[in-house]
C-alpha positions as CSV (number, residue, x, y, z in Angstrom):
1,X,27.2,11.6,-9.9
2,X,26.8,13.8,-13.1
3,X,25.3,11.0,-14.9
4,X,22.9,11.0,-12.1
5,X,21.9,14.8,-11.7
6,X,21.7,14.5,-15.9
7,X,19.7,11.9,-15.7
8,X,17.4,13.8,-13.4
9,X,17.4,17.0,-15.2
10,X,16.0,15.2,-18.4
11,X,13.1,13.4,-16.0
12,X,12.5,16.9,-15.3
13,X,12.4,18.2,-18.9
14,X,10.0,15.2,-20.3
15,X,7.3,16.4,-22.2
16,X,4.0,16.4,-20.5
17,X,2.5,13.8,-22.6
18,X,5.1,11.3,-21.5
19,X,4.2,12.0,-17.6
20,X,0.9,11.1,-18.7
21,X,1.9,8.2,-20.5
22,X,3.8,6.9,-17.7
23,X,1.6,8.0,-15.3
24,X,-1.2,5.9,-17.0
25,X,1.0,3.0,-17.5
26,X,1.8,3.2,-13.7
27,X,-2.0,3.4,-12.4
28,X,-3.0,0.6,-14.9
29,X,-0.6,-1.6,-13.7
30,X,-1.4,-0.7,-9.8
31,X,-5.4,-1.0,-10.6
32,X,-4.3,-4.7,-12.2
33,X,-2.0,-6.0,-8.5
34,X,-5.2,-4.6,-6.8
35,X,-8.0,-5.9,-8.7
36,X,-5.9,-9.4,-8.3
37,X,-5.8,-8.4,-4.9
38,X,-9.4,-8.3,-4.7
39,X,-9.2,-11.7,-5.9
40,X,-7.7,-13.2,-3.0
41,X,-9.8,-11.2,-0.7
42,X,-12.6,-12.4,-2.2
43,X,-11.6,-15.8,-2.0
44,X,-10.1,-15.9,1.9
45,X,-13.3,-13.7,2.8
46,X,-14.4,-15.9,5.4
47,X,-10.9,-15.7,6.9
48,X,-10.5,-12.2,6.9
49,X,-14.3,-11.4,8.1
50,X,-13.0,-13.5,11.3
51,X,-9.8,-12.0,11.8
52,X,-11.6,-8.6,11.3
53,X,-14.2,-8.9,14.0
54,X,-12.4,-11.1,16.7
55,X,-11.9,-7.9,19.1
56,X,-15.5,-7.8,18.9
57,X,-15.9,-10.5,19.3
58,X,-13.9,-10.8,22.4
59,X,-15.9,-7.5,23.7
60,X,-19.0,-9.3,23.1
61,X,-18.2,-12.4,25.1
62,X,-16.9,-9.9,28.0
63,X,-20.3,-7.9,27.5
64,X,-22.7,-11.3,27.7
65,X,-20.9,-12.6,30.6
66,X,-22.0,-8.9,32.7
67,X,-25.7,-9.9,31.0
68,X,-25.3,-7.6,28.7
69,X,-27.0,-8.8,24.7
70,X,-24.7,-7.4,22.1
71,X,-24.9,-8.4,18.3
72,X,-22.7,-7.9,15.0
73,X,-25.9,-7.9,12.8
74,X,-26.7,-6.8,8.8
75,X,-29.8,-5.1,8.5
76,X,-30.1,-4.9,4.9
77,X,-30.7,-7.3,2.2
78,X,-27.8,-6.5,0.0
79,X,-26.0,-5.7,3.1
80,X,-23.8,-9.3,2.7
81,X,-22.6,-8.8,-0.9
82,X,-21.5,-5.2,-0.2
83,X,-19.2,-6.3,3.2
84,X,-17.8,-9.0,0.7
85,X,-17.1,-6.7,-1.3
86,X,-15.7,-3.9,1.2
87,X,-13.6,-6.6,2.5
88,X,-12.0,-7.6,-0.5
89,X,-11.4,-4.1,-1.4
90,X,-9.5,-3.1,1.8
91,X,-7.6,-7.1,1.3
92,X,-6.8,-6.1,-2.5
93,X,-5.4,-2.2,-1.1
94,X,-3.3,-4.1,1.5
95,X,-2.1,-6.7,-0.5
96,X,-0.9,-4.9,-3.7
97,X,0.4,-2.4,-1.3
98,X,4.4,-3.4,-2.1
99,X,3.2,-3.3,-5.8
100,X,1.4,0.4,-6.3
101,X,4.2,1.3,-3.8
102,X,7.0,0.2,-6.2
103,X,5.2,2.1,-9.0
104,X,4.5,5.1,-7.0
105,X,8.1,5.0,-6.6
106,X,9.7,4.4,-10.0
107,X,7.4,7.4,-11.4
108,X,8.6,9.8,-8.4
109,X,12.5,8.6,-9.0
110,X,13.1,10.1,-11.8
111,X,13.0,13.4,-10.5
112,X,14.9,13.1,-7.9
113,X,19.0,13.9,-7.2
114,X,21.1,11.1,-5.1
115,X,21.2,12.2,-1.8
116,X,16.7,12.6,-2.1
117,X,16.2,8.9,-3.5
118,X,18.3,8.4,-0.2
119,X,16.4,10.1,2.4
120,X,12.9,8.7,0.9
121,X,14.5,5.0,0.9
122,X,15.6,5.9,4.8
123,X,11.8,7.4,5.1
124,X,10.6,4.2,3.9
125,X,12.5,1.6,5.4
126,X,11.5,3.5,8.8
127,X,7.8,4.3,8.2
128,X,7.1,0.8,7.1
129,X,7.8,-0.9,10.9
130,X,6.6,2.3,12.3
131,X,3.2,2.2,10.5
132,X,2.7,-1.7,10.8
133,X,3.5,-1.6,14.4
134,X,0.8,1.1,15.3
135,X,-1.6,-1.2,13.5
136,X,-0.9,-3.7,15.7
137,X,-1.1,-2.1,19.1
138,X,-4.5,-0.6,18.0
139,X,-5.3,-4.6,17.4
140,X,-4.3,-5.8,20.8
141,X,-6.1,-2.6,22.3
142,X,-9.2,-2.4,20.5
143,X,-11.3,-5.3,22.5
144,X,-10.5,-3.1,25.8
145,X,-11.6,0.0,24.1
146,X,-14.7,-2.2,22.7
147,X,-15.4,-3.5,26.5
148,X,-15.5,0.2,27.8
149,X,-17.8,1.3,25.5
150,X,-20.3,-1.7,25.0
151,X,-20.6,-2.0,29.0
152,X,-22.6,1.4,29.2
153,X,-25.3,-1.0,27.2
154,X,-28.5,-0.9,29.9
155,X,-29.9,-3.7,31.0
156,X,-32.5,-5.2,29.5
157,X,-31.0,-3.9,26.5
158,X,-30.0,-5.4,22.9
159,X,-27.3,-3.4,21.4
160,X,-26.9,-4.3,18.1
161,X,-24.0,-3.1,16.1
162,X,-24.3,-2.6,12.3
163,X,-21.3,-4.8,10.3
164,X,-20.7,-1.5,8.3
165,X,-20.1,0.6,11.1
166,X,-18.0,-1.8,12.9
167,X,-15.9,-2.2,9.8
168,X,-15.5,1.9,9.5
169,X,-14.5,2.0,12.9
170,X,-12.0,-1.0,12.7
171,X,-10.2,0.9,10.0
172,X,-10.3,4.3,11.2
173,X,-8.8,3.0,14.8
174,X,-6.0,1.1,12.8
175,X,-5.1,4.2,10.6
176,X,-4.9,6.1,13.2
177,X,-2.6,4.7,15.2
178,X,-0.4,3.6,12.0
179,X,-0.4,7.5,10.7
180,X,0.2,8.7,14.7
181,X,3.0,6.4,15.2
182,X,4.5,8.4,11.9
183,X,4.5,11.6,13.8
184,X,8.2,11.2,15.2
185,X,9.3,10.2,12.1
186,X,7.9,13.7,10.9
187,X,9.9,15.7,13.4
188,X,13.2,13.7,12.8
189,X,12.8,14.7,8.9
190,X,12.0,18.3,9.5
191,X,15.3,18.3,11.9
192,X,17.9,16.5,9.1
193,X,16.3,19.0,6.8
194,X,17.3,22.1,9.3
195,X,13.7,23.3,9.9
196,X,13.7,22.1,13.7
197,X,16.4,21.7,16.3
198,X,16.3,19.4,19.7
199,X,16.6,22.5,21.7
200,X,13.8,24.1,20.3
201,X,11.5,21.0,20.7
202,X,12.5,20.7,24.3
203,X,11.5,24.1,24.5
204,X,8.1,23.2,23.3
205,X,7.3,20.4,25.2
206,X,4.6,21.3,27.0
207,X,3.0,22.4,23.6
208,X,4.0,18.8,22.2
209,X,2.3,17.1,25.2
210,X,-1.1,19.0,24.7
211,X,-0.7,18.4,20.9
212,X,-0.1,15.0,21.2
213,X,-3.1,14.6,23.5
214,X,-5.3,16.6,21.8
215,X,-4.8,14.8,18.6
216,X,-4.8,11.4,20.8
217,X,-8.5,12.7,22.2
218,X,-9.9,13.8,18.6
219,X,-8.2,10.6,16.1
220,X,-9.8,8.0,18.3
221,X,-13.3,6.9,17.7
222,X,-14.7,6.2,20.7
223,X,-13.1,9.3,23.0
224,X,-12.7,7.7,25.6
225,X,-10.0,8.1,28.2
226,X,-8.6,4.5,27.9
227,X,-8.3,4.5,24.1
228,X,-7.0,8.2,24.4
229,X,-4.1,6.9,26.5
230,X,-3.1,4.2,24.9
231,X,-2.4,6.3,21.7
232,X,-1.1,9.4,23.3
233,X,1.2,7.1,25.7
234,X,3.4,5.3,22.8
235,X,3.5,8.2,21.0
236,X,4.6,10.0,23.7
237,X,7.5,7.6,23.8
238,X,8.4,7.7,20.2
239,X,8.3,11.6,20.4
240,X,11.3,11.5,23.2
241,X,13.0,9.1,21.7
242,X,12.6,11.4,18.0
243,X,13.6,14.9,20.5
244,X,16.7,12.7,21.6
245,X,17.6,11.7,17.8
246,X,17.3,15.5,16.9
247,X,19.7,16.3,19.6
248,X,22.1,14.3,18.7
249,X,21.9,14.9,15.5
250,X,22.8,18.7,16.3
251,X,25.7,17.8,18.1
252,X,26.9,16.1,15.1
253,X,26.0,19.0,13.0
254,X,27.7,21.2,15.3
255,X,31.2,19.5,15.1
256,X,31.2,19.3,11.4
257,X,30.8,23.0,11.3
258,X,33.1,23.9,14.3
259,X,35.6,27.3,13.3
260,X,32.6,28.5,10.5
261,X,31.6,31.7,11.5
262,X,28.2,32.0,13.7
263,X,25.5,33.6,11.4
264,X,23.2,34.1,14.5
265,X,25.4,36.7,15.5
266,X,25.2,39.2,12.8
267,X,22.7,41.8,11.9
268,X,20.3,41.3,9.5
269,X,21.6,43.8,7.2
270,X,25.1,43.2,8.0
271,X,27.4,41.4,5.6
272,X,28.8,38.1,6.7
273,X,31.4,36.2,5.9
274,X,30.9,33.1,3.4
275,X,31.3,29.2,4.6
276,X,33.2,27.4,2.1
277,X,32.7,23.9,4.2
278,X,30.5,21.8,1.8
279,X,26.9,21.2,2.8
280,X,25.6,17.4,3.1
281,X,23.4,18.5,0.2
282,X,27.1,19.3,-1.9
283,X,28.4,15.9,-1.0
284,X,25.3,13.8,-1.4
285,X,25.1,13.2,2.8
């Protein structure tokens, strides 16, 4: 444990120059997995342009059958190289991710004490499914979302949809729902770390409901109502599920300290007495 804390201290007291010298060797090593990446991208492209714009593609077939005409079209000469290469990019981010992760993490690590590389390893190992499986919904969604909006298309009417801007709104929708299926994850952090207890978030739960659906109403693209619900419902869900881990984790909290003295019920300028009962951040908890 000492060893540890030690070994810590002397991350802390590096000389400047070496944090730049590691942090260089860290973003040169990332910028290499990504470039190679890129690679691979560039290589599946035609695989990945199809996975990327089948909900559109499903949207369009719904939109055609109401006699509706809807087209994913370029509209500039140079238009093709730059999606193969906005493609690859976004295939080379993704796929070096575990990579530039890794080094993110070794050049944060040294900084930190025992019981912190353990609550950001927790924070990862949670995030990770959490992220990935907002993603996903906001896949299986999207060609609903798509439907809505492409059937307001008039009659007699070509609507023809620039491959850019599908692709910006493709990733925006997927980030969003990744980063808004984090948010429970948020308030279960804030509550392990004492800043927010269960009580008070059931308190605020009509605040958390407008929040969440205010956030829902202005993260999604399109605005609309359908889209809106399908982010703010699951969230929704993870939220109660996050208030009923909090809860529980103050119950647990309040055991371990059961016969310390209640430091709510003194004055602010009246002298308490001291709680010799270790902390979790004492024992490394």
């Amino acid at each position: 444990m000492a060893l540890k804390e030690r070994g810590a201290d002397q991350a802390a007291a590096m000389p400047l120059t070496e944090h730049l010298r590691e942090l260089r060797s860290r973003l040169v090593k990332s910028g290499i997995a990504i470039a190679l990446g890129m690679v691979v991208g560039w290589i599946y492209y035609e695989q990945l342009f199809a996975w990327l714009s089948a909900p559109f593609m499903g949207a369009v077939e719904q939109a055609r059958a109401d006699g509706r005409q809807v087209t994913l079209a370029l509209t500039g000469v140079a238009d093709p190289f730059v999606l193969q290469m906005q493609v690859a990019a976004v295939a080379g981010i993704a796929l070096s991710a575990p990579v530039w992760l890794y080094q993110l993490w070794r050049f944060v690590t040294p900084g930190l004490h025992r019981h912190e590389r353990r609550w950001a390893i927790g924070f990862v190992a949670v995030a990770t499914p959490l992220f990935f499986g907002g993603v996903a919904l906001a896949y299986a969604v999207m060609p609903l979302g798509l439907q809505v909006l492409l059937g307001f298309t008039p009659e007699n009417v070509e609507n023809i949809v620039s491959v850019d801007k599908y692709l910006s709104f493709f990733l925006r929708t997927v980030l969003v729902f990744g980063v808004g299926f984090l948010v429970p994850l948020l308030i279960v952090l804030l509550n392990f770390a004492g800043v927010l207890t269960g009580r008070r978030l059931l308190g605020w739960w009509r605040w958390i409901v407008l929040i969440v659906v205010v956030f829902a109403a202005v993260a999604t693209p399109t605005g609309d109502p359908i889209n809106l619900m399908l982010l703010a419902g699951p969230i929704m869900l993870l939220v109660s599920v996050a208030v009923g881990i909090c809860l529980l984790n103050d119950r647990r909290r309040a055991r371990r300290r059961r016969g310390s003295p209640d430091y709510d019920s003194y004055a602010d300028d009246e002298a308490s007495p001291l709680d010799p009962t270790p902390s979790d951040l004492d024992d490394g908890r």
